[in-house]
Each structure stands twice: as C-alpha cells, then as structure tokens.
VMD Tcl script that draws the C-alpha trace (Angstrom):
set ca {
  {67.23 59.25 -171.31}
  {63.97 60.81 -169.50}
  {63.44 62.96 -173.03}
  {63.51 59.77 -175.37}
  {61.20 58.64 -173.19}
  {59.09 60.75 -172.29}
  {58.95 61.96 -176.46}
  {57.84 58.06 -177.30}
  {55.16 57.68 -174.72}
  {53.93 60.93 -176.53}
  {54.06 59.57 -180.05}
  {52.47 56.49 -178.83}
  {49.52 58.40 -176.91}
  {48.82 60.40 -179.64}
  {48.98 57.43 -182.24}
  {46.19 55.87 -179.78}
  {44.34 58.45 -179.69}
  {43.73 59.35 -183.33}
  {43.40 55.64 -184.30}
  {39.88 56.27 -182.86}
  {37.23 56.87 -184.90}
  {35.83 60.28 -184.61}
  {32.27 59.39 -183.65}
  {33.47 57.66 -180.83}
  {35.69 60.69 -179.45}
  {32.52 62.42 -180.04}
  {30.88 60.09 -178.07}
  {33.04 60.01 -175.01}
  {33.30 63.65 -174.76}
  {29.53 63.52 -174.83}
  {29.25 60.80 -172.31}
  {27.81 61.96 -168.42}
  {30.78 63.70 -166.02}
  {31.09 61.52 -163.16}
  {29.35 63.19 -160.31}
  {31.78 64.70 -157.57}
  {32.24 63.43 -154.28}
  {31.78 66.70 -152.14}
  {28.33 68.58 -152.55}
  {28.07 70.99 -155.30}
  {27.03 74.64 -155.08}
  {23.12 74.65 -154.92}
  {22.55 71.07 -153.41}
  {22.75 71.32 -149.60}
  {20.28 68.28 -148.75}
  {20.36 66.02 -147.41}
  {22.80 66.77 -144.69}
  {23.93 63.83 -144.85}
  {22.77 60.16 -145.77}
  {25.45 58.09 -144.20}
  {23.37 56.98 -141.41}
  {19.82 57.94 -139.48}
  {19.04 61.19 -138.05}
  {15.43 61.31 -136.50}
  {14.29 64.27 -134.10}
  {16.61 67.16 -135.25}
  {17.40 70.19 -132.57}
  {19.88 73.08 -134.26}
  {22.35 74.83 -131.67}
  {24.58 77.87 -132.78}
  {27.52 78.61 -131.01}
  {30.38 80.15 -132.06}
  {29.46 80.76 -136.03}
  {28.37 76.96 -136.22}
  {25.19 75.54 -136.05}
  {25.00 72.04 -134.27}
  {22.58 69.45 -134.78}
  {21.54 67.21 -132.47}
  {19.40 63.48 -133.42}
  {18.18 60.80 -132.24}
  {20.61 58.28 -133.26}
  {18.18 55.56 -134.56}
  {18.79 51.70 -135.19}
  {17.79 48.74 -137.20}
  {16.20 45.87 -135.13}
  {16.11 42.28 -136.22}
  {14.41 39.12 -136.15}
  {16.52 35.72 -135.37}
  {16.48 34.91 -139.15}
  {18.52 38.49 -139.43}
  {15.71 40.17 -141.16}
  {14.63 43.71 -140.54}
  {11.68 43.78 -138.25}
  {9.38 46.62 -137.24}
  {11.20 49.06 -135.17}
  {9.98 49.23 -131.44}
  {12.80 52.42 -130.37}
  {13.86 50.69 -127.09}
  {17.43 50.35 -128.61}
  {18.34 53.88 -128.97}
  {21.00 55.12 -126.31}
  {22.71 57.25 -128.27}
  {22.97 60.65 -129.45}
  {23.99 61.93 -133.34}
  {25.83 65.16 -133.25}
  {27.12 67.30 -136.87}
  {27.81 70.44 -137.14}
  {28.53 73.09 -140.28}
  {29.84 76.93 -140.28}
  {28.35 77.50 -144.00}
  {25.03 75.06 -143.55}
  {26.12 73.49 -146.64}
  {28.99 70.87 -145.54}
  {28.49 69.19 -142.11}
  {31.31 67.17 -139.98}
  {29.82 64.41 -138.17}
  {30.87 63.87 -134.91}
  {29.90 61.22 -134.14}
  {27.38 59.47 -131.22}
  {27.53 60.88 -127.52}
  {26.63 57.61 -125.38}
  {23.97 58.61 -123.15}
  {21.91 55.99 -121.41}
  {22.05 52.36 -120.75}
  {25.72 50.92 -119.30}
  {27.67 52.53 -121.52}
  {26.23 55.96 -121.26}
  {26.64 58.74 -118.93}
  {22.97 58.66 -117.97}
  {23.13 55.03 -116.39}
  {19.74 55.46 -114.69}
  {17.96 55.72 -118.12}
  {17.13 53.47 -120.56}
  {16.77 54.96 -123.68}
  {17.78 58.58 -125.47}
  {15.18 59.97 -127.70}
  {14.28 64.05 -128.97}
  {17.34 65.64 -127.84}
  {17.80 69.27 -127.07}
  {20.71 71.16 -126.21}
  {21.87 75.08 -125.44}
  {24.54 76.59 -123.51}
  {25.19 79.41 -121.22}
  {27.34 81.09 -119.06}
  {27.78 80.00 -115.56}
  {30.57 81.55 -113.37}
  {32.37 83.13 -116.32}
  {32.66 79.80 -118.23}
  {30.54 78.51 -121.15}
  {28.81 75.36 -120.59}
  {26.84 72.75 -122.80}
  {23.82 71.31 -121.92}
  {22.13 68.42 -123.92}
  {18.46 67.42 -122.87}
  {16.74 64.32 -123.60}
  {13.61 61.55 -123.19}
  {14.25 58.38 -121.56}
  {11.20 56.79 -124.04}
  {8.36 58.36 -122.82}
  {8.89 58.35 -118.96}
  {11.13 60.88 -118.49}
  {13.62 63.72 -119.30}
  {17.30 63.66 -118.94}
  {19.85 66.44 -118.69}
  {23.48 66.20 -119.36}
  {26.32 68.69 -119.36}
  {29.98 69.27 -121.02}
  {32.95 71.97 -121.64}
  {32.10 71.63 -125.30}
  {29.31 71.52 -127.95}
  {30.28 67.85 -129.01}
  {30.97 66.42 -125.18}
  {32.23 64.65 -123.67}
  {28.91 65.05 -121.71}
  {28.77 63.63 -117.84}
  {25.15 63.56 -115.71}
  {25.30 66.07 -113.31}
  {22.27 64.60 -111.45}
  {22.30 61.25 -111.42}
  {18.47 60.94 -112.19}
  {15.70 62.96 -114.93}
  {15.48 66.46 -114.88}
  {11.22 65.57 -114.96}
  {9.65 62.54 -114.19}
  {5.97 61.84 -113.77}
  {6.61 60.41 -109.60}
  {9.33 63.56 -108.64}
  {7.99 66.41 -110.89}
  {4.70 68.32 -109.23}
  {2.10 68.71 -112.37}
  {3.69 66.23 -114.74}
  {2.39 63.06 -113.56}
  {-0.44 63.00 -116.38}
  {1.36 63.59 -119.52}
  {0.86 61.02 -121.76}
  {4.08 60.96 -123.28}
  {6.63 62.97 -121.33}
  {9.34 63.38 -123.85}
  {10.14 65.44 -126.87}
  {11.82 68.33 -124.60}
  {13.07 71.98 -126.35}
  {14.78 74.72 -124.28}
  {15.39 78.25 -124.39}
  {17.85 80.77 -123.46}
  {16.34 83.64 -122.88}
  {18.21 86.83 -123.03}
  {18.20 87.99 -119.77}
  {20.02 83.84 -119.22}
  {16.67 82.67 -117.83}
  {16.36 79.04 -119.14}
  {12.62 77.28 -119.94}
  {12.01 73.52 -120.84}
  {9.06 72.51 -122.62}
  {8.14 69.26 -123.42}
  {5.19 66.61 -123.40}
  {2.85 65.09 -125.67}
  {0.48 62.12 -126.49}
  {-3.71 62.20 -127.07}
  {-5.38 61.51 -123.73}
  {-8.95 59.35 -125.37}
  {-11.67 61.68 -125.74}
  {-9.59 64.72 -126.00}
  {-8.39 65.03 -129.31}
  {-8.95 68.51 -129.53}
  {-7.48 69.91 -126.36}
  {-5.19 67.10 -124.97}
  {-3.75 69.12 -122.44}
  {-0.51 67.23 -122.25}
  {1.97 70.12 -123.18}
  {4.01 71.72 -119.95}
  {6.49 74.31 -119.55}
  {8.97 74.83 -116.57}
  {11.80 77.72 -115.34}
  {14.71 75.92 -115.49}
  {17.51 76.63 -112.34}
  {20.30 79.52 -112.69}
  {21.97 75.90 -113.64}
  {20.38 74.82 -116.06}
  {20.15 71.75 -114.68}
  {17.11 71.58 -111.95}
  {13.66 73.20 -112.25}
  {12.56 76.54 -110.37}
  {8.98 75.45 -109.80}
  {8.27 78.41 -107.38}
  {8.35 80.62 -110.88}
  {5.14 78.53 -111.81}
  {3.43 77.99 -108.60}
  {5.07 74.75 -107.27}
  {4.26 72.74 -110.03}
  {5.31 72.91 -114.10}
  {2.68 74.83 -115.80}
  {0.02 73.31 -118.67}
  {0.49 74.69 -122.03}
  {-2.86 73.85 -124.34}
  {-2.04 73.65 -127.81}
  {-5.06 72.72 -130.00}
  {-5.21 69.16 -131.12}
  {-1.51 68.28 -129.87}
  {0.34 65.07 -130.99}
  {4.24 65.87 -129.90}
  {7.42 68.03 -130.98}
  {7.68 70.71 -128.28}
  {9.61 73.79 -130.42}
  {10.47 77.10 -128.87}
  {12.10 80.37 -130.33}
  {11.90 84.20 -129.56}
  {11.73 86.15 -132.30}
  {11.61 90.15 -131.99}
  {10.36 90.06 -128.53}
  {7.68 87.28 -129.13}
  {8.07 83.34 -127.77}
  {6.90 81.06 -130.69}
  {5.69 77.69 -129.30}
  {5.42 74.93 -131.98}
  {3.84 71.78 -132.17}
  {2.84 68.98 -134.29}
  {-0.82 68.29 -134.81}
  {-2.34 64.79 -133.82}
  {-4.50 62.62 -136.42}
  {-7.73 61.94 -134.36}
  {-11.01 63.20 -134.23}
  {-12.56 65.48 -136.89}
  {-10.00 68.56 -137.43}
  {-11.19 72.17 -138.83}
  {-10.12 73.25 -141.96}
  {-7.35 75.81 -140.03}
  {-5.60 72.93 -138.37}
  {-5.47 70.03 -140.68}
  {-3.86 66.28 -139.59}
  {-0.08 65.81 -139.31}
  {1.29 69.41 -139.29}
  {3.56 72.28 -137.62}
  {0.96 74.45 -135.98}
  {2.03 77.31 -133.33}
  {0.91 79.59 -130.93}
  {2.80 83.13 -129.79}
  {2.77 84.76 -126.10}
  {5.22 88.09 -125.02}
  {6.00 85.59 -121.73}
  {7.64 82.49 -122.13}
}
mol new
graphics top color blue
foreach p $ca { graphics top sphere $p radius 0.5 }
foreach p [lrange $ca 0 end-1] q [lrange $ca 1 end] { graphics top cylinder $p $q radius 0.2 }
display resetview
C-alpha cells in the first residue's frame, strides 16, 4: 500500500513538473536564493541588530570576548510618538558575548540602577566597563558604570554575565566624596585596566570646560584597591590624578600593549582644531606608567 502510493505521488510530481514551460523552470532556478537566517562566512557586522547597543566595552575571559552596552531606549511623547531622546531612562546594562567574534549570544540586560537594579542609589547606567581578577584564589567580575554624568558605579559577580550585586552601596567616584574630581565636567565614561602585576586603574571623565577647548583638563586616572572596588588615592597623592588629553570631548579607553599604556579619547568639536587633530575622532596618547 505505501509503494502504490508513494509510486503515484511520483508520477503526479513529475507530470507537474514538466507541464511547465521551460522558460519558466529557467526562470525559477534563476530567481534570488532566499538569504539564510544565521550569518554567512565573511559578514560578521553588525553584531547584532535586534535591539540598541551604545557605548561598547570588550572583556575576554575564558576564550570569549564579552561586550558590554549601554542598553538604550525609545522615549515618547503622550500622542505615542518618538521624541528626542534625553538618556535619563537607561538603567540597564546589554551584555553578548562570542568565542569566534562572528556569532554572538545575547544575554540579555543586567538591571543596575533605579528600584529594580542592584545599584539602588543611582539613577541611571551609562558607558559601562567591566574586567575581572583574582581575589583570594577565586575569579571575580567587576562591571563599572556612570550614573549620567554625576558619578561612577561599581558592581561585582561570580560570573561574566551576573548576576551582579553592589558591594558598596554608593559610586566608586563622585564629585562631593572623591578628592580631585569635583571639577570634571562630565564624570562618566569610565575604562579599567588590569595590569599584569593585578594592579587595577580607572579612568574616566570628560566634557569642554568654556574657554578651554584645547586643553579641557577634565580627564582623571585613579589606582583602584587590591579589590577592585575602592580607590588607593595615596598611589596618586591623596587625590585622583589629571590626565590632559588635547582637545578632549569623552570616551576614556585604556590598553597595554608590549609594555606601553595606550590612553584613548575622543576629540571635542569646538574651537579651531590643527590639521593633526581634526573634530570628532579617536586620538591617543602613550606613557610606560599607567
């Protein structure tokens, strides 16, 4: 019975399919392959487009690389349109990872400040950074971040993707508790580094004071504690120490490369810029100390 069958839905397929003219076989064979689903060998970007990623910080531990974002959001006016985005919504923190830099699992959003969030004190969660280090013969995960522009926030975890808890119950730097920090414009936008002796440095600030467009002097670097989660101030003389990158905007970056700390920046868009430092772009500086 499953022969007969099977032999006259063959007849019949193959009657259907040479009752159609040949030009339109031709056609169809011709016609565009329905792209695949999964990314194909050679197209790697975007990571991924399935939601907004602003701020990116990469992480490698353990053969992957983990990216941390600012987990932006639409705002809207009464009538439900989109309006102009202020950032005062953003709590949360975008986290995907990859071991091939090709295909990426999200994992989701770590809830950081506001109610819901393990940084209660804090209002917002903007520029993250994270690293992780040994402490007492266990690894632990530390994710950094700006409370807008007021502040920076530290919290910790067992694992790369959380859950994270606030060890400190308050920022890491703030302009009133933080000696030499209480004139940076924007104090946000932090970036941390391991160093390989397990020293830990934060680096963060920003924003054009008026009048100084070409040396803003709002840039600062600090020693962070054995854990990772206070600041060793007596390293830099009490206070966290000025950094003066020329014509500054924002995006503290830091990396150690062959024995040399690379500090990079973007450039601002006031005042009248020479030709070696244009508007708008990655500019960086290199010291052998961190």
């Amino acid at each position: 019975m499953w022969k007969n069958k099977l032999m006259v839905m063959t007849t019949a397929l193959t009657l259907a399919i040479t009752s159609i003219p040949v030009m339109e076989r031709v056609e169809a064979a011709a016609a565009p392959v329905t792209p695949a689903l999964a990314k194909t060998p050679g197209n790697a970007n975007p990571l991924f487009t399935q939601k907004f990623g602003a701020d990116p910080y990469a992480m490698v531990y353990n053969g992957r690389v983990y990216v941390y974002m600012t987990n932006d959001v639409f705002e809207y006016n009464a009538d439900g349109t989109i309006k102009d985005n202020g950032y005062g919504l953003i709590n949360k923190i975008t986290v995907v990872s990859s071991d091939d830099m090709v295909n990426w699992t999200d994992h989701g959003e770590i809830p950081v400040a506001g109610p819901q969030g393990a940084a209660k004190w804090a209002k917002n969660s903007w520029a993250p950074s994270a690293a992780h280090k040994t402490i007492d013969g266990k690894e632990k995960f530390f994710l950094y971040f700006a409370d807008s522009a007021n502040g920076i926030g530290v919290l910790t975890a067992d694992s790369p993707i959380g859950p994270f808890t606030d060890p400190i119950g308050k920022a890491l730097v703030s302009r009133s508790g933080t000696p030499g920090a209480s004139d940076v414009t924007w104090l946000f936008d932090p970036a941390v580094l391991v160093d390989d002796d397990g020293s830990g440095y934060i680096y963060f600030g920003g924003g054009v004071p008026t009048g100084k467009e070409a040396d803003p002097g709002t840039a600062r670097v600090a020693k962070l504690g054995a854990d990772m989660i206070s600041l060793d101030l007596a390293a830099s003389g009490g206070a966290v120490k000025p950094i003066n990158p020329p014509w500054l905007f924002e995006d503290s970056g830091i990396h150690k490369y062959n024995g040399k700390y690379y500090y990079s920046y973007c450039t601002n868009f006031s005042g009248t810029h020479p030709a070696n430092i244009p508007t708008g772009t990655i500019a960086y500086m290199v010291s052998d100390n961190p």
